[in-house]
C-alpha positions in Angstrom: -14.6 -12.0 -33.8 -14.4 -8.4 -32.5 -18.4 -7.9 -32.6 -19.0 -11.5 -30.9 -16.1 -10.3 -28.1 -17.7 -7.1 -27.9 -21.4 -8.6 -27.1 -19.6 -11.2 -24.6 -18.1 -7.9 -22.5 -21.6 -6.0 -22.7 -22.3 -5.8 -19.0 -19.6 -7.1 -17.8 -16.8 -5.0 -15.3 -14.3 -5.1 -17.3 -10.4 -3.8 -16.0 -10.0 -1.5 -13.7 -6.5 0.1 -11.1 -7.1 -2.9 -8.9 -7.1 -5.4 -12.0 -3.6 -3.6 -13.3 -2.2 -4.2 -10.0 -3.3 -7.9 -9.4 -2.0 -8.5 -13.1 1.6 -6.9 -12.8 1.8 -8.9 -9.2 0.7 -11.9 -10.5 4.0 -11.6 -13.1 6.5 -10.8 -10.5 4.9 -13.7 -8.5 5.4 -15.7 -11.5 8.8 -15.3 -12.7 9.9 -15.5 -9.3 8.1 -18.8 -9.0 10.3 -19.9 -12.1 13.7 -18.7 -10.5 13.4 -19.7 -7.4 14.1 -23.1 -6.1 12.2 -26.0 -4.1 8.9 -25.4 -2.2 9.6 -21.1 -2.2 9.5 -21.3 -6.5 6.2 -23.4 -6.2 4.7 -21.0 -3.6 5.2 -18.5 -5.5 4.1 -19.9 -8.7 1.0 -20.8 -6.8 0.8 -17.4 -5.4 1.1 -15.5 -9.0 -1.3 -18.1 -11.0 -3.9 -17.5 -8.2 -3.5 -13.8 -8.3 -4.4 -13.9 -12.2 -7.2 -15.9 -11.8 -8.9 -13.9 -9.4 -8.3 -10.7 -11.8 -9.8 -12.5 -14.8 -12.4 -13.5 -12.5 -13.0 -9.7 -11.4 -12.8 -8.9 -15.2 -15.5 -10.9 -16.3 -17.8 -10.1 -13.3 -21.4 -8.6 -13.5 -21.4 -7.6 -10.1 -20.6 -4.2 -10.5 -20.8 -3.1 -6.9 -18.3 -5.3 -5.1 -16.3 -4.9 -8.1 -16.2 -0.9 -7.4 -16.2 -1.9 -3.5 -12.8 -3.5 -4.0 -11.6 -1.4 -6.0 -12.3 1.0 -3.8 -10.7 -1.2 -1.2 -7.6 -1.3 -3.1 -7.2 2.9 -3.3 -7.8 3.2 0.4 -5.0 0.9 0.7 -2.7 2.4 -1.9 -3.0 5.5 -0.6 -2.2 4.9 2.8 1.0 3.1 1.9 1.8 6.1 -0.7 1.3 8.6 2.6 3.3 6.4 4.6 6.5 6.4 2.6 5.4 9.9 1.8 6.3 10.7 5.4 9.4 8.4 5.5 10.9 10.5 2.5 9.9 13.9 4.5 11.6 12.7 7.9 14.3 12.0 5.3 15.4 14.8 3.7 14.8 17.3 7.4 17.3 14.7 9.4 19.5 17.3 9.7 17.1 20.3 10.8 14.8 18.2 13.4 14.3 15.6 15.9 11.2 13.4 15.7 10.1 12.2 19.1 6.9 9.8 20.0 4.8 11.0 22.9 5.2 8.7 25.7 1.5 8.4 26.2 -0.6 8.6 23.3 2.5 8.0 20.5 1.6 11.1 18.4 4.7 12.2 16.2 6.8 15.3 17.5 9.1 17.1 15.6 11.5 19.7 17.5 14.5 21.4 16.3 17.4 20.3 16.9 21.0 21.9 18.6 18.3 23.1 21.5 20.4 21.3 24.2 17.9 19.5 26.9 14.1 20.3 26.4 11.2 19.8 27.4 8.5 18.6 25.1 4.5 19.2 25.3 2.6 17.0 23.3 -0.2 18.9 21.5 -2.5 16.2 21.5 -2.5 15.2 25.0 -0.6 17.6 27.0 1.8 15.0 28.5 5.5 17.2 29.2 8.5 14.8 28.8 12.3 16.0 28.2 14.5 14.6 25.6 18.0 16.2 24.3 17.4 18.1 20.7 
């Protein structure tokens, strides 16, 4: 059974981070599809059942390229998430020490210190001055 399983697999993608992901999402969808009640549990069911399908259809794939392709897909994605929250935490913890401002014009990020009093603020990427209290 293992050597017939084995020769089935031979060329195809197999599991990958994307796959993992789809498969632990597809649970959650799941069991929340089984708690929750009316159209929301079916939606959800529907949701999670879907989500596994398309990984076991990723898994046994032989297109290797849009397999890697999504996967790819899938870190570009991850990653920018992971930076955004990475930020959230940093703003976080330095509440106390700085300000964060938007530029009126082009919405770049500021950070000044704060206890300054009234100041006046140059946005490095576009020059625009605006004052705001620190």
């Amino acid at each position: 059974m293992k050597a017939w399983f084995q020769r089935f697999m031979s060329g195809r993608y197999g599991g990958d981070q994307f796959n993992r992901f789809l498969a632990v999402a597809s649970l959650v969808f799941l069991i929340l599809g089984l708690f929750l009640p009316g159209l929301f549990g079916v939606l959800f069911y529907a949701i999670g059942f879907a989500m596994l399908i398309y990984s076991y259809i990723r898994m046994f794939s032989r297109n290797h390229a849009q397999r890697i392709a999504e996967n790819r897909w899938y870190w570009e994605k991850r990653t920018a998430v992971l930076n955004w929250f990475g930020g959230v935490k940093t703003r976080f913890s330095l509440r106390k020490t700085y300000h964060y401002y938007r530029c009126p014009r082009c919405r770049q990020q500021l950070r000044v210190p704060r206890g300054r009093g009234r100041i006046s603020i140059t946005c490095p990427k576009c020059g625009t001055s605006f004052i705001k209290k620190s």
